[in-house]
N, C-alpha and C positions, 0 to 999 in steps of 0.2 A: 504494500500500500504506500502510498506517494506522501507525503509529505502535505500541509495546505499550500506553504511556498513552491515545493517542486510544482503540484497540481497548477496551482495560476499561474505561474510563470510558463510552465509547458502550454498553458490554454491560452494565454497569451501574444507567444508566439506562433499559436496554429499547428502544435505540434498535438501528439497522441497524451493522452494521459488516462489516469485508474478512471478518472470519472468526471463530469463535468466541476468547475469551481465556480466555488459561490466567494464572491469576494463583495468590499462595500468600499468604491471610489470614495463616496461622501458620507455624511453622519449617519450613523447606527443607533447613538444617542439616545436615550430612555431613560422617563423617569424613573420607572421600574430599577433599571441597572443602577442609576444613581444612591437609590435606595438601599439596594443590597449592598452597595460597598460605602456606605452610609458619610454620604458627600450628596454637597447642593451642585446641581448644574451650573449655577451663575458662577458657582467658583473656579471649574475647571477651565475655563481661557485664560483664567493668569496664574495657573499654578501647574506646571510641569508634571509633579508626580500626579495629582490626582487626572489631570489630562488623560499620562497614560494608562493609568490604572481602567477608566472608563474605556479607553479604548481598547484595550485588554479585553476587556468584558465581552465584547462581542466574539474574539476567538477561543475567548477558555470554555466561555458558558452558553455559547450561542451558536457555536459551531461553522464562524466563517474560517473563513482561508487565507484572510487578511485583519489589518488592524488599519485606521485610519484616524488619528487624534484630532484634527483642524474640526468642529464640530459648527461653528459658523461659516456666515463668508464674509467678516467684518475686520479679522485681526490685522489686514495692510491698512485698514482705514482707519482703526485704531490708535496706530502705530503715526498713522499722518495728516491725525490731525482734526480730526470728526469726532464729534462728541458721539457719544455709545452709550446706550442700554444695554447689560449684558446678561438683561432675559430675569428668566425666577426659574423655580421647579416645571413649569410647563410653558413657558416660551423663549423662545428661538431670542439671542439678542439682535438690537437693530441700533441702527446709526443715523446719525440727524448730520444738518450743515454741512453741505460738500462745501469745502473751503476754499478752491480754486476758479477762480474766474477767468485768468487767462494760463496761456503756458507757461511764459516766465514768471508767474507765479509760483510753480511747482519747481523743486530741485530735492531729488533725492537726497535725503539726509544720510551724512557718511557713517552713523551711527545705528543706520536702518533696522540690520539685522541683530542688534541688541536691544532694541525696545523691547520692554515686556511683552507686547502683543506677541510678537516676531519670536522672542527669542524664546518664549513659553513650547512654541510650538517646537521650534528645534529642539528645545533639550527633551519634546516628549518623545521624538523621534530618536533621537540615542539612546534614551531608558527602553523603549520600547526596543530598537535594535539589538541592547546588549540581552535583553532578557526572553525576547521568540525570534530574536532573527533567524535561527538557524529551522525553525519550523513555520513560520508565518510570512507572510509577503507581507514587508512594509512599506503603507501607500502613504506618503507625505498626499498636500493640497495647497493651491496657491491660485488667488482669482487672476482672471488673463486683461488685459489691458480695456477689453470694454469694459465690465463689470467694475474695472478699477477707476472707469470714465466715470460711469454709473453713480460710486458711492463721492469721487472726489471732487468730479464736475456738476454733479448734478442727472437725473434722470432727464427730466423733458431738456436741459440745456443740452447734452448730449442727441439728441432727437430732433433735437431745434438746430442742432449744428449739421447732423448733415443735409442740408439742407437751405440754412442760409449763412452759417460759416465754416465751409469742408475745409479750408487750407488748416484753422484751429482745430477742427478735430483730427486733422488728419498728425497737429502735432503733439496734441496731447496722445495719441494712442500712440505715438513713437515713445515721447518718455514715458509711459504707461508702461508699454512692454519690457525694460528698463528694471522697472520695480519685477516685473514677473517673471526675470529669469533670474535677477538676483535672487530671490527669495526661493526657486527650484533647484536652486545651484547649490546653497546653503543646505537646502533639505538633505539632497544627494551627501552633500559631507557630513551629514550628520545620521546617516542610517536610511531613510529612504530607499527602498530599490525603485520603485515607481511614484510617481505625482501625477495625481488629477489637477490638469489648469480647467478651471471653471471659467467660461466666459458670456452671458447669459445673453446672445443675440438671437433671441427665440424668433419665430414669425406671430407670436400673440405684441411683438411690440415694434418689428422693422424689417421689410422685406428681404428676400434674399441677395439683393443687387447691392443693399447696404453693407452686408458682408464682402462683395466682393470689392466693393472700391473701399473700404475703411478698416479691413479687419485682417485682410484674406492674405498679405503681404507680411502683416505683423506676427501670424499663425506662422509663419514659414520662415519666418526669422528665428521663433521661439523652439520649433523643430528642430532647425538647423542648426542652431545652438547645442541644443541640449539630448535630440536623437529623439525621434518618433518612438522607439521601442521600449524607452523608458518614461512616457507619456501617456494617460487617457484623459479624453478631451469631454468636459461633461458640458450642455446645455439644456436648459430644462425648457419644457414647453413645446410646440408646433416645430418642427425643425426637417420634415422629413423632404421641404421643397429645398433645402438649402443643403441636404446632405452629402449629394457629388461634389458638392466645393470644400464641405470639409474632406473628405478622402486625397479632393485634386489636392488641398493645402498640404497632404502627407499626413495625417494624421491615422494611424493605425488601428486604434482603439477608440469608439464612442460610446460612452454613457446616456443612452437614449432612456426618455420620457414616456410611459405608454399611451401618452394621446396619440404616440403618429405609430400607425397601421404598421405592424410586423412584413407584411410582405411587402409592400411596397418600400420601406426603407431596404430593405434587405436585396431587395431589385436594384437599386438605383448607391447603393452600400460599395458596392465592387469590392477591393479587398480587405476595407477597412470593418473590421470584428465591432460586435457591437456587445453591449452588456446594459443588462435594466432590465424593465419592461415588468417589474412586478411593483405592481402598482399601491399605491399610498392610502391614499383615502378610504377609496371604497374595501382594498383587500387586507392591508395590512391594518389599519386603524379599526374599520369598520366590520372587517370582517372574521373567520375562523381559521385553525388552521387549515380545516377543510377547503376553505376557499385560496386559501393559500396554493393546495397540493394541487388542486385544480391547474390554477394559473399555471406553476410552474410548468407542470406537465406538459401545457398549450405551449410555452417557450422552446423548451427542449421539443416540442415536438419538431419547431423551426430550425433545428439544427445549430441552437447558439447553445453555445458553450462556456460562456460567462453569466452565473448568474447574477444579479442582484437590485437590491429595490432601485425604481425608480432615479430617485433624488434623495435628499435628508429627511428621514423619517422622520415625522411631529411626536412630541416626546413622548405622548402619552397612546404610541404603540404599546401592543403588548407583546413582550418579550416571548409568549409561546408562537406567538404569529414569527416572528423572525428565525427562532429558531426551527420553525417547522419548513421554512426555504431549503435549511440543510438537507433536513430528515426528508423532504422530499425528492430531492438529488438523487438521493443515495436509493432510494426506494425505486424513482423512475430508473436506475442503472442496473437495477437487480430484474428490474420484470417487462420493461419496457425493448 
């Protein structure tokens, strides 16, 4: 039997392995888990160990294949200069005041990857390294330059600019991308085998053409950088119109949303692997593990190979819903 890190890494690569992997790009997160290991959620973004101990949780007791500690998608924003809410026992933190109005307003601060925000997350990724590296795939996280547009520029300004100022967006997403490979580069040194760059340019908020003239060069930069192999690219939302631009950007791995249609992403996918598609609300939140083994089933029926939810699970999943992703893997490879 494989290992969970052998298991993802081989499924990753598109190679054979014991059985599909269920791994989790982004939060796993649970009040549930927070509970048992008797810590607040709002604490674990500034506190390294209990970080990784929650992130642990998902592969000691839950049975993924991976560990993933970034549990928001606010710690670069944090870190530069956005006021934050960092959430309670049942919600997600969020961030106020994008601070930046123009470009040269923003300058990389040389202290970057020491802020607490930042450097919380690295050292949960060396704790976690030194303690399942050798049996678990470790997935660092890091938002990609739109999303970073998003929290720092502002939402509708960013929306407003392509539009009536591209030359400014087009240089804030230069120094954007900037922050998002330092911060992947970091991770990789500090334990990391893989990193989710999140970059949230859904079709519920800008068409796919906006991707390609403001996003689609900076995606190829970050690649390029840093190797598509040790990369999954997560976007949440409608994205299945835009998803041969992300495979043409090189992007190996997607983190897909189950609002967009399995077979048609999967059509138009080519040979970029996809992972998700078990869904949040209705299945894991709302529903049983039954409804779980279902889904899954319908997934593996498509031939993917990477299991895992959706996006960040909302806290108040229950922990038998998640762990019954595993238990259903393992079930669909024994009879299916």
């Amino acid at each position: 039997m494989m290992t969970g890190k052998e298991r993802a890494t081989a499924c990753l690569a598109g190679l054979g392995s014991d059985r599909p992997s269920v791994i989790c790009p982004t939060s796993i997160a649970t009040k549930e888990s927070c509970q048992a290991l008797g810590i607040n959620f709002q604490d674990t973004h500034l506190n390294a160990d209990k970080m990784a101990a929650l992130a642990a949780f998902g592969a000691e007791k839950l049975g993924f294949d991976s560990v993933m500690p970034y549990f928001s998608v606010i710690q670069e924003a944090a870190a530069l200069g956005c006021q934050i809410n960092w959430g309670s026992p049942n919600e997600m933190p969020t961030q106020k005041n994008p601070p930046y109005n123009q470009p040269d307003d923003f300058i990389l601060p040389a202290d970057f990857l020491d802020r607490a925000s930042i450097r919380t997350v690295l050292d949960a990724l060396k704790i976690l390294k030194n303690s399942l590296g050798q049996t678990t795939l470790i997935i660092g996280k890091a938002m990609g330059p739109w999303t970073l547009s998003y929290h720092l520029h502002g939402v509708e300004n960013t929306l407003y600019d392509t539009i009536v100022e591209p030359e400014m967006l087009h240089e804030f997403i230069s120094k954007f991308t900037d922050v998002t490979i330092a911060f992947v580069q970091a991770q990789f040194q500090e334990g990391a085998d893989v990193v989710t760059v999140a970059d949230h340019i859904t079709a519920d908020l800008t068409g796919a053409h906006v991707y390609k003239e403001f996003l689609m060069q900076a995606h190829q930069n970050i690649i390029q950088t840093l190797g598509s192999e040790r990369l999954i690219f997560h976007c949440c939302g409608n994205s299945v119109d835009r998803l041969s631009l992300f495979a043409d950007a090189g992007w190996s791995t997607f983190h897909i949303d189950s609002k967009n249609n399995i077979d048609q992403a999967l059509a138009v996918a080519g040979n970029m692997k996809l992972t998700g598609y078990v869904n949040n609300a209705d299945v894991l939140l709302r529903g049983t593990p039954n409804d779980v083994a279902t889904q899954v089933r319908k997934i593996l029926d498509k031939g993917i190979k990477l299991i895992s939810p959706e996006c960040a699970v909302p806290l108040t999943v229950k922990n038998e819903n998640l762990a019954a992703i595993t238990k259903s893997v393992v079930l669909y490879n024994q009879y299916y």
